[in-house]
N, C-alpha and C positions, 0 to 999 in steps of 0.2 A: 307769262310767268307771274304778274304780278296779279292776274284775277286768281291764280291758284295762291298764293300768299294770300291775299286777302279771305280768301275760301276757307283758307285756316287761320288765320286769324279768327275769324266770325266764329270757329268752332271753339277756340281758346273762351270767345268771349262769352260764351254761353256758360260759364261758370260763373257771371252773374246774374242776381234775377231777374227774369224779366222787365220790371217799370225800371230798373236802372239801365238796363240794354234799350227801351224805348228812349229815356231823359239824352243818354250820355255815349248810346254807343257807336254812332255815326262819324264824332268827333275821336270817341276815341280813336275808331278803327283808322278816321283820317289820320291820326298825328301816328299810329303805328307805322302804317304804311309812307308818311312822308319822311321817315328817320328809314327804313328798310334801303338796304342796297339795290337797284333795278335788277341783279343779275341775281337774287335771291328767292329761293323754291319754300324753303321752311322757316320759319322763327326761329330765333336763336334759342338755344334749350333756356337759359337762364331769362330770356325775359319769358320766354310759355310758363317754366315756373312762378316770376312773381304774375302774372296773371291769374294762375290758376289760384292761388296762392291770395293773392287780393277779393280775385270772388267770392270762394269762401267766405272771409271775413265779412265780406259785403250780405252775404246773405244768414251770416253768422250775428250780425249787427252788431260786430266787436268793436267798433266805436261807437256805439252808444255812450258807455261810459268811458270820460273823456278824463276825470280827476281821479288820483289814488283811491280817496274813499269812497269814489260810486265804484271803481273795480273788485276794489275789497270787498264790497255789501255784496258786489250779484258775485263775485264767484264763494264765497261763502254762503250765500244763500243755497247754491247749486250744493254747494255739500253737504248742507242740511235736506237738499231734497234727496239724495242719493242715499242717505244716511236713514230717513225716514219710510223710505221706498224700501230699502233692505230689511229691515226689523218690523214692516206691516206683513211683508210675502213672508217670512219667520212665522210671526203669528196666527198668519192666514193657515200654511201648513202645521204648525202645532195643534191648531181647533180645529182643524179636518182631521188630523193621525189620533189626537188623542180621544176623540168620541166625546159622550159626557164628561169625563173629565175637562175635555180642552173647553168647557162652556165659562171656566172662571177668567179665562183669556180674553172673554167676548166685549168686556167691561174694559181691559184695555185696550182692543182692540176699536172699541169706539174712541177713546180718546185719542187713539194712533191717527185716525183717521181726521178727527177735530183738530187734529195740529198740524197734517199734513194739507187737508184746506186751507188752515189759516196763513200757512207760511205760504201756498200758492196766490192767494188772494192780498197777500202782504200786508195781512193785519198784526202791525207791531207790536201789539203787547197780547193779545190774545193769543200767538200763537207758543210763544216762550211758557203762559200760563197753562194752554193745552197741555206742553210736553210734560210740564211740571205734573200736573195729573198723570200723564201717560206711563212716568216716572215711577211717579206712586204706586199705582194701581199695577204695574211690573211688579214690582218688590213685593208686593201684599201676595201675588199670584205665587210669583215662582222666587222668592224669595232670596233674589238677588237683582246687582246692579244691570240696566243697561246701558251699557259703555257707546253704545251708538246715538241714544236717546240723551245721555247726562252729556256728549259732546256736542249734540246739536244744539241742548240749551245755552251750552255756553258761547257756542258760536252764532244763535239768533241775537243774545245780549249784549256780546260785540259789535252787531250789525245794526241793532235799536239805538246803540252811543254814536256810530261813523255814519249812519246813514242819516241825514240830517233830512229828506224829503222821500216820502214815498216815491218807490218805483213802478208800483203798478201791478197789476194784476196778469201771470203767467197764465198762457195758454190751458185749457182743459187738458190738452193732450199729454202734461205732463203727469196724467193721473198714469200715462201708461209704461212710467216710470217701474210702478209697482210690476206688473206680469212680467216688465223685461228684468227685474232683480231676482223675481220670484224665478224664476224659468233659469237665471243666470247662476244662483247660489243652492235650487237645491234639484232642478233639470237631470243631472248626474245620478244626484242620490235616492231617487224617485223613481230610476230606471235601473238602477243596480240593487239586490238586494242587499248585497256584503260591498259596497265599493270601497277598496284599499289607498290610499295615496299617501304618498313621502310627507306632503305637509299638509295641514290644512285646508281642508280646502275650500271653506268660505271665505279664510283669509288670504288665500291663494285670491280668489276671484275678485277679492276686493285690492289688494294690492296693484294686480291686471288691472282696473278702473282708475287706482291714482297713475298707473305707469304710464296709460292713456290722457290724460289728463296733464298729466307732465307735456306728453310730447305735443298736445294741441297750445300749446305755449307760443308757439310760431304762428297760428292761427287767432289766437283769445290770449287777450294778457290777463282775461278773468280764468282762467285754466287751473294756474299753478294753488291760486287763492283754494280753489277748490279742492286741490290735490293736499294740501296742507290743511286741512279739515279733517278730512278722510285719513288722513296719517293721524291726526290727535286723537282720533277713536282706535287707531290701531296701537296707540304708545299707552292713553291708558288702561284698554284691554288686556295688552301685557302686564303691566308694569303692577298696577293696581287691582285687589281683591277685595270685595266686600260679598259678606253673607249675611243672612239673618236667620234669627232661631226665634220662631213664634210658640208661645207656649199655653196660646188662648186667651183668657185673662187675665195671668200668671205675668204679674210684675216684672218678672227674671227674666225676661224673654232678649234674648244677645243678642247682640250686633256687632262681630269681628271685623277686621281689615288686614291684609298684609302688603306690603309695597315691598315689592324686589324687578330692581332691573335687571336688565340682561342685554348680553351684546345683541341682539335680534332688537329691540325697544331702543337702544342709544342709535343704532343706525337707521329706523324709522324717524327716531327724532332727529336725529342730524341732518337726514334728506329733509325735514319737510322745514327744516331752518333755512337750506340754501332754496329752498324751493320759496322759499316769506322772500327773503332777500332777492334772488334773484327775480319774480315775480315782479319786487315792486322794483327795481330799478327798469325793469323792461317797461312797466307802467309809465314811471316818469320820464321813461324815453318820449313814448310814443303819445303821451299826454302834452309834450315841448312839441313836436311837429306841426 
């Protein structure tokens, strides 16, 4: 009996990575099995859960950051890449759909890209000043705000104040961030000619991302950080309107705004308030252990 617990045991354990199953898993699998009843076939559900449940993490590397403001930087970070990855696959698709037209895109579309490196590469000020460009060269094009883009600045420049030491440079592979947004937000409407839906549904899709991101809060206490990003692009997309009227060289040329909330924009904001709070208290829980 007990070589078939241990046999599952090993298989729970395999939910960490490898060089930690080589460091640490002989001992673990000893002290599991030395706490096991002899007359016992399977794991108890609730320790296979925190098993599976710690691997994860382990291979998550959600302790890395150890103090509130290293959790703050990376999961803020993550919702400026999400947020940048969303609005390049936009792009991407607008200068494919619109032809020559879509060629004045192509100039944001570089800068989309110089601030999406920069923030992978975590070059702190270069990358805030990219989006700032990015920003611009949006507005000149299509003459209006992007609320995805004006949130990441503000969330890169929160992250330049709290993060007091570079973190390092992220993997390449989160360039591929971009085809799984692109594929994610407009997959549907790319395959439908007329596609109908109840709401939104890029906002649909992105809402799915912070819900996801919520629930990985048991796994990453840098989750919620990020989920609370992703909602301040969705509160001021609602809430806040700006246009512009270019009128060539013509002095007169407007610049309107209107701000109106709505019950949809106060319950966006109100989640990503207990999602700050709640977040950080889980941080400085698990930052005290």
């Amino acid at each position: 009996m007990s070589d078939k617990l241990a046999g599952r045991y090993e298989i729970l354990l395999r939910a960490y990575p490898s060089r930690h199953r080589r460091q640490w898993g002989d001992e673990l699998l000893g002290t599991l099995m030395m706490r096991a009843d002899s007359s016992r076939r399977w794991p108890p559900a609730g320790e296979a859960v925190a098993l599976l449940m710690s691997g994860v993490r382990v291979r998550l590397d959600s302790d890395k950051d150890r103090t509130p403001r290293a959790v703050w930087a990376t999961g803020l970070r993550v919702a400026v890449i999400i947020l940048f990855a969303s609005q390049l696959g936009d792009l991407i698709i607008r200068t494919v759909l619109d032809g020559p037209a879509g060629r004045a895109g192509l100039g944001v579309l570089t800068f989309g890209a110089l601030a999406f490196f920069a923030v992978l590469r975590d070059l702190r000020w270069v990358a805030p000043l990219a989006a700032l460009g990015w920003q611009a060269t949006y507005v000149w094009s299509y003459d209006s705000v992007s609320w995805p883009v004006a949130t990441a600045i503000i969330l890169l420049v929160v992250v330049v104040f709290i993060q007091r030491t570079h973190r390092g440079a992220l993997p390449a592979l989160w360039w591929l961030a971009v085809p799984a947004m692109t594929a994610m937000f407009w997959g549907p409407q790319l395959l439908s000619s007329e596609p109908v839906y109840l709401f939104p549904y890029q906002q649909v899709m992105m809402l799915t991302v912070v819900a996801l991101c919520a629930v990985a809060t048991v796994l990453d206490s840098r989750a919620p950080f990020a989920a609370v990003g992703l909602l301040l692009a969705q509160v001021l997309n609602e809430t806040v309107v700006v246009a512009f009227t270019w009128a060539g060289n013509n002095p007169t040329s407007e610049i309107w705004y209107a701000v109106s909330a709505s019950w949809w924009s106060a319950i966006m904001g109100t989640t990503a308030a207990a999602l700050l709070v709640g977040g950080h208290l889980v941080t400085r829980r698990r930052a005290s252990l």
